[in-house]
N, C-alpha and C positions, 0 to 999 in steps of 0.2 A: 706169511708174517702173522697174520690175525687167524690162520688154521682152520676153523672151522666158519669163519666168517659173522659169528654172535657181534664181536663189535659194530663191522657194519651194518646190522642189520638194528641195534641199539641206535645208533646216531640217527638210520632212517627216521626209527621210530621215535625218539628224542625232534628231529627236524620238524616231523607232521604234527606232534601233539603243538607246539611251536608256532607253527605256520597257523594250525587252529584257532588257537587265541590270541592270536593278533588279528587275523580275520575277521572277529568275534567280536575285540572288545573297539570298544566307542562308535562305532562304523557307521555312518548314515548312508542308508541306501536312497540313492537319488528317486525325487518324483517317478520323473519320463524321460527315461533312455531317448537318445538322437537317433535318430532314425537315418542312415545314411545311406545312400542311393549312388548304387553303380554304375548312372547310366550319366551322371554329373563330374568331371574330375574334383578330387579329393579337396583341392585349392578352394574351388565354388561352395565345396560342403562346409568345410573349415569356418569360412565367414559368417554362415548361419549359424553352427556351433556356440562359436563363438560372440554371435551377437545374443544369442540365447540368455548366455550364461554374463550380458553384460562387459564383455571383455576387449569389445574393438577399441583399439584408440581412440574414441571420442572426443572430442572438444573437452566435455563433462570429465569422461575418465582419464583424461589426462590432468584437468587441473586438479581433481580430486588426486593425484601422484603427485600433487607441489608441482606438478610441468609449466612453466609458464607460458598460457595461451593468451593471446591476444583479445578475444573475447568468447564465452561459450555459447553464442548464438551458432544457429543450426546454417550451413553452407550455404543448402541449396533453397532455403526460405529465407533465413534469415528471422526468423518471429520469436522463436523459442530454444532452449537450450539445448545443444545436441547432444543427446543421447543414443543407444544404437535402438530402443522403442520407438522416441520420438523421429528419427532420420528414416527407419522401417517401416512403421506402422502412422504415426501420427502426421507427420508433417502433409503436407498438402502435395507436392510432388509425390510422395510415396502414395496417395491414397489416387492420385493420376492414373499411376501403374497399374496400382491392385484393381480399379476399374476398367481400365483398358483389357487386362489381362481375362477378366472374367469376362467381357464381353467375348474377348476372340473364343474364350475355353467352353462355351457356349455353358456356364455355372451363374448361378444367382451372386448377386455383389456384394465382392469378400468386406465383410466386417467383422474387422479384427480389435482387441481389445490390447493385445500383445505378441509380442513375438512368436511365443509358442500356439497362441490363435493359428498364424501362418505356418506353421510348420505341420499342424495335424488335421487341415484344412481337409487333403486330398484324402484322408481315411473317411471325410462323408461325405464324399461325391460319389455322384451316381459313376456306374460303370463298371468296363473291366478292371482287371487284377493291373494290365496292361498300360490302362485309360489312368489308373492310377496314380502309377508311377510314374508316369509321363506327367502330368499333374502337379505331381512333387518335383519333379527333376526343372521344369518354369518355376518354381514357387522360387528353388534354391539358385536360379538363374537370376533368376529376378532382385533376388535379394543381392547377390554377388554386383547384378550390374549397380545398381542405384548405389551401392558402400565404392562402387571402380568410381562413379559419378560425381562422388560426394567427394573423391582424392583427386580428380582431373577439377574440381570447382577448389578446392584448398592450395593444391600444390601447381596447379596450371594454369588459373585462374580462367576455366573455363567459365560456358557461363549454362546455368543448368538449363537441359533438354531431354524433355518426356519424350521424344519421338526417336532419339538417339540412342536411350536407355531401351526401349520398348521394339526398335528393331536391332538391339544386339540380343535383347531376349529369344526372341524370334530366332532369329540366325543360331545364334550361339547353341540356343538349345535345339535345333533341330539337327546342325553337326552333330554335337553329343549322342542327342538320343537314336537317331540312326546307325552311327557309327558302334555306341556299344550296347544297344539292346538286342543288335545285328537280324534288324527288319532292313535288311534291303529294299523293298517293296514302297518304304515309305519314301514318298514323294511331296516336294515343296509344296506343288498342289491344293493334297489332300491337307496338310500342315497347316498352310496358309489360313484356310475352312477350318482346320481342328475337328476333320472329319476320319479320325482317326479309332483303332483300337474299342472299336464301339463295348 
């Protein structure tokens, strides 16, 4: 039909110059790419994502939607207005965790100013490449359990527990990171101590 094939190869080239400047024009290229970790199901990553970028259904960002909430105090405090900073990073139960967790990870005590404080934590910790990632894959645990915590205190009317949150870290992420960094070798044990991936 088109014989020599010049049209198609017109439209290509029509398509790319196209694709270019749209590419091009207005674009903001974000700060700091998410850093996403294979050794955490996609679900757990998601919620950090997403708290990142301000996006859970918060108490806050729902009434900022017109949603109408009952009050924008924080769940599992109750002191201050929940946002996904202050439910992650600020409130007192989160700062439980972030303490607990540095003790077992045998790391100096995480002081975070922000979310993305916590998420680029493990790029200056000492150790392996290994010791790392595992590092991040508890941070994104962590974060996953306390937002599961904060919906079992809203919609279950549980009642908030640091010890509940900080052994499903535990468990959770040692399934995980066993099963797909596929260290057989690691043992609850060694886990337990955080005598891991030196």
């Amino acid at each position: 039909m088109y014989g020599d094939g010049t049209m198609i190869n017109q439209v290509c080239l029509e398509f790319q110059v196209l694709k270019k400047i749209l590419s091009s024009h207005n674009r903001v290229q974000p700060i700091r790419v998410f850093d996403w970790n294979n050794w955490v199901p996609k679900k757990v990553a998601i919620v950090a994502w997403r708290a990142e970028m301000e996006r859970l259904p918060t108490k806050c960002a729902l009434s900022n939607r017109n949603i109408n909430v009952q009050n924008r105090f924080c769940s599992l405090c109750g002191d201050f207005d929940e946002t996904s900073e202050h439910l992650l990073v600020a409130c007192h139960f989160a700062q439980v965790i972030w303490k607990n967790i540095a003790y077992w990870c045998k790391i100096p005590l995480i002081i975070a100013f922000d979310i993305k404080d916590l998420l680029v934590l493990h790029g200056f910790s000492p150790g392996s490449r290994k010791r790392k990632k595992t590092l991040y894959a508890i941070i994104l645990v962590a974060i996953w359990s306390i937002w599961k915590m904060r919906n079992e205190v809203t919609f279950g009317q549980a009642i908030p527990n640091t010890t509940k949150v900080l052994d499903e870290v535990k468990s959770m992420a040692f399934l995980w990171v066993k099963n797909r960094s596929k260290e057989v070798t690691l043992s609850w044990e060694n886990w337990s101590r955080f005598s891991i991936f030196s």
